[in-house]
VOPAGU-2260 file (C-alpha; in pm, 1 decimal, decimal comma):
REM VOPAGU-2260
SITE   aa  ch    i         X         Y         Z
SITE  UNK   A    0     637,9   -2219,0   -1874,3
SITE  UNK   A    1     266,6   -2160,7   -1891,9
SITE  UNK   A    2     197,7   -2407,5   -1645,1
SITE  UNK   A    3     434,7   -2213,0   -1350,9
SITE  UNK   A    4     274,5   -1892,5   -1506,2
SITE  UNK   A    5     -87,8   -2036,2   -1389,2
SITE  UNK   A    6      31,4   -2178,0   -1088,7
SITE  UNK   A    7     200,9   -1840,6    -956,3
SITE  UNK   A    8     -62,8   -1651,8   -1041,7
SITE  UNK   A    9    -312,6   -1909,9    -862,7
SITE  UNK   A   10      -4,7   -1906,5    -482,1
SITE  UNK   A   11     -38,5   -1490,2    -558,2
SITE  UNK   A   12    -413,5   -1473,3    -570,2
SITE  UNK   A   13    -425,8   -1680,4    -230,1
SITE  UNK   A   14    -142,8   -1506,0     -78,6
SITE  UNK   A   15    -370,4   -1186,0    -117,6
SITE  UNK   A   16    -668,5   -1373,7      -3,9
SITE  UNK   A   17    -555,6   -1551,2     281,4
SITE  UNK   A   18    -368,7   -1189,0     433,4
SITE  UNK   A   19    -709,5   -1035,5     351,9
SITE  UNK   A   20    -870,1   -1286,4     607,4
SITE  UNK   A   21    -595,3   -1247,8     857,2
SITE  UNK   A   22    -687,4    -827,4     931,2
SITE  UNK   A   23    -545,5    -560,4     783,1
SITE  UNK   A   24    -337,2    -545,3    1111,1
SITE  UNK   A   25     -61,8    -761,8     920,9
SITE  UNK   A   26      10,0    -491,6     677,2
SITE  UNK   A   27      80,5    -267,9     952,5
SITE  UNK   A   28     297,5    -289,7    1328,0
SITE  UNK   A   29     239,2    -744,0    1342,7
SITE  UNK   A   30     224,3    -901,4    1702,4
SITE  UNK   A   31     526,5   -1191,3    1699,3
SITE  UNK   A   32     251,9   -1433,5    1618,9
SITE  UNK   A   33     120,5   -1236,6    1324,6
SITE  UNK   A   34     500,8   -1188,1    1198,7
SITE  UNK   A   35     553,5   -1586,2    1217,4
SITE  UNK   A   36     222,1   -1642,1    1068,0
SITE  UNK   A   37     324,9   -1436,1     764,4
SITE  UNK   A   38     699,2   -1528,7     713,4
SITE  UNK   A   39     585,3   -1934,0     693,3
SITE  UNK   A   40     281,1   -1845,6     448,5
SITE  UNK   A   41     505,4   -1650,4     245,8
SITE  UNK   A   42     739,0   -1958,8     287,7
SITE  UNK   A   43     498,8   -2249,4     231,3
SITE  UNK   A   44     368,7   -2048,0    -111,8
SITE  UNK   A   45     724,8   -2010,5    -252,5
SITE  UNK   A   46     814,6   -2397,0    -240,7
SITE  UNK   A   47     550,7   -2501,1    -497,1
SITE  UNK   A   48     591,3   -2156,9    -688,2
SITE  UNK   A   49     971,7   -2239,0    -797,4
SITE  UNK   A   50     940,1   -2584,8    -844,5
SITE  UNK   A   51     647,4   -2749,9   -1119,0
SITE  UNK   A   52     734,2   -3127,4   -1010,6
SITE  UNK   A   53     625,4   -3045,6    -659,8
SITE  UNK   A   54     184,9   -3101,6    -675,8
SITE  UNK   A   55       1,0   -2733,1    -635,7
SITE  UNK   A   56    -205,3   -2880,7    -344,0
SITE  UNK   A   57     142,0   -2983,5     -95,3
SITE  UNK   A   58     160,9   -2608,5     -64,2
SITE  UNK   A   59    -199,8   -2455,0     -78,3
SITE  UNK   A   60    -299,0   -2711,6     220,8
SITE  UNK   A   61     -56,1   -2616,5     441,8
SITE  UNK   A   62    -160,2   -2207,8     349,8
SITE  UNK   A   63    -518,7   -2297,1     427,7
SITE  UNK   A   64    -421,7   -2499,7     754,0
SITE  UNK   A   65    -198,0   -2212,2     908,7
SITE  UNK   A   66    -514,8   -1972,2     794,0
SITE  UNK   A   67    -742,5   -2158,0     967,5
SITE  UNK   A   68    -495,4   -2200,4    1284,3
SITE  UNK   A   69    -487,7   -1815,2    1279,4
SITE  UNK   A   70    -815,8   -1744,9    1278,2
SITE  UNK   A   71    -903,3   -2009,9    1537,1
SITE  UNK   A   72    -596,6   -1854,4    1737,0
SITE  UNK   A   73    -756,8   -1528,4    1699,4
SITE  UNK   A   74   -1103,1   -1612,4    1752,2
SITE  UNK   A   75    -976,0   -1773,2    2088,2
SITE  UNK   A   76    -785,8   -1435,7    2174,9
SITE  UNK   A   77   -1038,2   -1202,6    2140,4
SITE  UNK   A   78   -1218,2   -1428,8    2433,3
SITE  UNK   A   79    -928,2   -1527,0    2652,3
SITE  UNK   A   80    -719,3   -1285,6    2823,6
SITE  UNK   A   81    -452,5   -1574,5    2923,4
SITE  UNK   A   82    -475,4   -1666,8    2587,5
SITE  UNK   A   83    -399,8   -1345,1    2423,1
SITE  UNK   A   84    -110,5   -1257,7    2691,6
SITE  UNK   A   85      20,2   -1615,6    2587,9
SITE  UNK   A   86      14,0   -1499,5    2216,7
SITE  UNK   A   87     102,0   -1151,4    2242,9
SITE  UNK   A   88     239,7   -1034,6    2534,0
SITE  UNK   A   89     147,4    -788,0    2744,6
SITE  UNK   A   90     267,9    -364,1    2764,7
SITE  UNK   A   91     593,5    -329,1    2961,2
SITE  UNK   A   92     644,6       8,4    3097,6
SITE  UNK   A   93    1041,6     138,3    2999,5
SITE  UNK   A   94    1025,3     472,7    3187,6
SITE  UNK   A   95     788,1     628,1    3497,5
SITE  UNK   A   96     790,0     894,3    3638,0
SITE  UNK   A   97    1087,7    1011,3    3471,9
SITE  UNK   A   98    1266,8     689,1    3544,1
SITE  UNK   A   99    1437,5     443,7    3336,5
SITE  UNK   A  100    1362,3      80,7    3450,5
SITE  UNK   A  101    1654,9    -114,8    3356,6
SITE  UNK   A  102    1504,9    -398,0    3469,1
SITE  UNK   A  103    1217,5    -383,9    3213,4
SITE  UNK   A  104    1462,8    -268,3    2956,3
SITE  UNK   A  105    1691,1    -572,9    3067,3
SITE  UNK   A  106    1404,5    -819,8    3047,0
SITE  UNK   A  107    1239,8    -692,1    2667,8
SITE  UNK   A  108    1627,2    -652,1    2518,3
SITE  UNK   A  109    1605,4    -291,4    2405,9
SITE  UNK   A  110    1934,2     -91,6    2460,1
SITE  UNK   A  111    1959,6     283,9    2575,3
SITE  UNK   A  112    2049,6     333,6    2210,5
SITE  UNK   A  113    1740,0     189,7    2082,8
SITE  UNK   A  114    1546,0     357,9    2376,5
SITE  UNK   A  115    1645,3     723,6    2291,0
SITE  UNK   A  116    1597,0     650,2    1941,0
SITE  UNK   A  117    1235,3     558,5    1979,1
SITE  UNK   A  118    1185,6     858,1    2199,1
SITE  UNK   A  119    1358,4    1100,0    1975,7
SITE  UNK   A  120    1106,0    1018,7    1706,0
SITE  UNK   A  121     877,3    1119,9    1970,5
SITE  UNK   A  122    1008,7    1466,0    1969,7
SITE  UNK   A  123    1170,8    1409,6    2314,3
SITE  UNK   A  124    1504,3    1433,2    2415,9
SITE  UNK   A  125    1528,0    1456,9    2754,1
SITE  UNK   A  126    1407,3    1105,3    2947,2
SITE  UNK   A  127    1350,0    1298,3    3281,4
SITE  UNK   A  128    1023,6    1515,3    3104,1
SITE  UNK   A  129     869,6    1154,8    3015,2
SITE  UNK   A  130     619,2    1022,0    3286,9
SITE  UNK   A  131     540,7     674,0    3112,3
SITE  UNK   A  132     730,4     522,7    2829,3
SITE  UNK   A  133     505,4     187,8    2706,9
SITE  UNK   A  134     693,4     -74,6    2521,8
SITE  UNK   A  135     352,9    -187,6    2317,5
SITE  UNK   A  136     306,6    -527,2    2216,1
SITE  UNK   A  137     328,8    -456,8    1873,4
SITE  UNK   A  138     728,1    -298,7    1939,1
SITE  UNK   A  139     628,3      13,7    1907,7
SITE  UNK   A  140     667,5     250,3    2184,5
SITE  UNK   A  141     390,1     466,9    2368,4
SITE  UNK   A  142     517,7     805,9    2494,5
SITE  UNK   A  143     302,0    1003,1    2755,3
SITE  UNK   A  144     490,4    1359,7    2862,8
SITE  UNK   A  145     450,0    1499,3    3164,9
SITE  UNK   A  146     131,4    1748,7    3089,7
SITE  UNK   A  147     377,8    2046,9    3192,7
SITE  UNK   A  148     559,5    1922,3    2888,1
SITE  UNK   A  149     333,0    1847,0    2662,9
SITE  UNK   A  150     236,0    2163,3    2373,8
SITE  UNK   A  151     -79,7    2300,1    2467,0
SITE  UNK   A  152    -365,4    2229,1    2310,0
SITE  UNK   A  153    -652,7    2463,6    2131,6
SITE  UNK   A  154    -898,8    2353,0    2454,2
SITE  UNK   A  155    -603,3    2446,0    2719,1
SITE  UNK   A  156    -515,0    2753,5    2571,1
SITE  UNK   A  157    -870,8    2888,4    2520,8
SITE  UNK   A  158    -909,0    2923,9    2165,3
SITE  UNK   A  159   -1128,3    2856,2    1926,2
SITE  UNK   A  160   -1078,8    2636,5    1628,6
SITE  UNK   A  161   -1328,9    2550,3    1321,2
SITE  UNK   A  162   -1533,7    2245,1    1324,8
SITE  UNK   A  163   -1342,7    1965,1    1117,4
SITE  UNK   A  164   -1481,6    1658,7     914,5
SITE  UNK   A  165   -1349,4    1383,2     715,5
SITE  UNK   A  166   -1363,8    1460,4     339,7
SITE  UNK   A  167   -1574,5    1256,2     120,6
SITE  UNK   A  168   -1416,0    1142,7    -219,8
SITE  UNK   A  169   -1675,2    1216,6    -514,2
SITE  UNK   A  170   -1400,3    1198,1    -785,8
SITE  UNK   A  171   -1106,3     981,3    -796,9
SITE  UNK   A  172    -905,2     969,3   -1132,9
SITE  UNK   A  173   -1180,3    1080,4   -1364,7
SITE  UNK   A  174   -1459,3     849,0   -1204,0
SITE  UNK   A  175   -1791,8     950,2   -1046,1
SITE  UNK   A  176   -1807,3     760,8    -692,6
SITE  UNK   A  177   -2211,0     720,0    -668,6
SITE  UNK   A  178   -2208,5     581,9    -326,6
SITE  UNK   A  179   -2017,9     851,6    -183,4
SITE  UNK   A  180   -2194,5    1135,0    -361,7
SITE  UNK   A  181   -2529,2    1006,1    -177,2
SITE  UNK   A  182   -2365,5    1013,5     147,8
SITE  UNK   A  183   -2183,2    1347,1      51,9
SITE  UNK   A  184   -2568,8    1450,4       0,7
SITE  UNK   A  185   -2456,0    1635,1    -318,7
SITE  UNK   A  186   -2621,5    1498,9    -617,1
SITE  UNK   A  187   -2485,9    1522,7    -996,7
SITE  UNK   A  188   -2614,8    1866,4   -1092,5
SITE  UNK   A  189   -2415,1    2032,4    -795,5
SITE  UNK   A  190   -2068,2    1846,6    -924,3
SITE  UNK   A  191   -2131,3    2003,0   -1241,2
SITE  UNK   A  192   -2145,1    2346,6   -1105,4
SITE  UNK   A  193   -1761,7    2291,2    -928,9
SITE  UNK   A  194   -1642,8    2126,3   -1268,1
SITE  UNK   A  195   -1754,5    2425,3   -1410,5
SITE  UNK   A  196   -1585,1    2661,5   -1174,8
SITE  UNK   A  197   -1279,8    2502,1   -1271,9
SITE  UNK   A  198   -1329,2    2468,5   -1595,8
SITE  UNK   A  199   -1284,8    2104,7   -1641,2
SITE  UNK   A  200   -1458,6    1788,4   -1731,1
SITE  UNK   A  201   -1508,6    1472,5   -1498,1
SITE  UNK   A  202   -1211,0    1310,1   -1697,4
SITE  UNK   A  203    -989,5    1542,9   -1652,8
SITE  UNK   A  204   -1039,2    1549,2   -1245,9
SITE  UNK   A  205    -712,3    1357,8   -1041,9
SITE  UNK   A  206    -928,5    1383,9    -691,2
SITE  UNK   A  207   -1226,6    1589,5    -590,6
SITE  UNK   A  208   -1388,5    1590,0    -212,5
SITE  UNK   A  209   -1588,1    1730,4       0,8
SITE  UNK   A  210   -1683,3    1771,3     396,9
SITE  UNK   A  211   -1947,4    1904,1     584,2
SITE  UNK   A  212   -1836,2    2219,5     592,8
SITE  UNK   A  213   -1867,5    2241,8     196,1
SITE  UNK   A  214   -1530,8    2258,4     147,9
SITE  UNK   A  215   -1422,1    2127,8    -186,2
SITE  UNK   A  216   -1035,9    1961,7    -224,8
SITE  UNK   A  217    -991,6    1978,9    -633,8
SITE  UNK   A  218    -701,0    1848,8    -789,3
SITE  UNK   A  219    -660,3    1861,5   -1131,9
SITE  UNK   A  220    -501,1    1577,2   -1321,6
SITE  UNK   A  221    -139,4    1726,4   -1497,9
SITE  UNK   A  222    -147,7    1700,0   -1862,2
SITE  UNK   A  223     209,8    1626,3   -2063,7
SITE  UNK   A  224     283,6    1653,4   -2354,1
């Protein structure tokens, strides 16, 4: 029992290491060579992991090998464009100007059904208003309105909007980030002022940011009981 508690532990720990390695892509939309890649590692792991009479290296070699494929794969992609349309594919365009090619739609195997669905989470209903419809290579679809169509945006409709900036995290569940505070350009003394305001310690502080604008996201962290 101990010995298939070790060894699971050990298959997890690699699992996580070698999908680290791989991008953080396959955690999100996977190309069908990413998706493959995945599926056998998660396959090749799960051999070894049920059964102890099977030797812990048959099925971390094979994890390493289809790693190192990967990332040769991928290295080889990023410098070949025959190579990375071999791989992945390339865009095919489902709609222009308004019209449906049922040719493309034909040749990638999506179905009006599956066509209107992907558009409707677009917001669109109406094909005819849509002057390119992308199939991506990842399967997810790339909608570009006509510009009549589109909503306006602050710039086209002349007004003016406040600056915006990404929020830097100083506190996150009671703990003082010390890198981001120095890029924040706060320092300590100016965190204790806002902990004051709110009348709270560190510890009892869920999330705290701030942009460049100065303004401060506080949430508190709910006390039960």
């Amino acid at each position: 029992m101990l010995i298939s508690y070790f060894r699971t532990l050990l298959l997890y720990t690699l699992l996580i290491a070698v999908i680290r390695f791989m991008g953080k892509r396959q955690i999100g939309q996977m190309e069908a060579s990413e998706f493959v890649v995945t599926m056998l590692v998660a396959n090749l792991a799960s051999i070894p992991m049920q059964d102890t009479a099977i030797p812990l290296f048959t099925g971390v070699i094979p994890i390493l090998t289809v790693l190192a494929m990967e990332l040769l794969l991928s290295g080889i992609s990023l410098r070949s464009i025959r190579m990375r349309r071999l791989l992945c594919g390339k865009p095919v365009i489902l709609i222009e100007n308004g019209k449906i090619l049922q040719k493309n739609l034909k040749r990638t195997c999506v179905t009006l059904d599956e066509l209107s669905g992907l558009l409707r989470q677009k917001d669109i209903l109406d094909p005819t208003t849509v002057q390119y419809a992308i199939l991506e290579t990842n399967g997810t679809l790339s909608v570009f309105p006509y510009p009549e169509e589109r909503p306006a945006s602050a710039k086209e409709a002349g007004i003016c909007v406040a600056k915006q900036s990404l929020p830097v995290t100083l506190i996150c569940d009671g703990k003082l980030l010390e890198h981001n505070l120095r890029i924040s350009g706060k320092d300590e003394n100016w965190v204790q002022k806002i902990l004051k305001e709110h009348h709270c310690t560190q510890d009892q502080v869920l999330l705290m940011a701030v942009d460049q604008e100065n303004h401060v996201i506080f949430y508190k962290e709910e006390t039960h009981g």
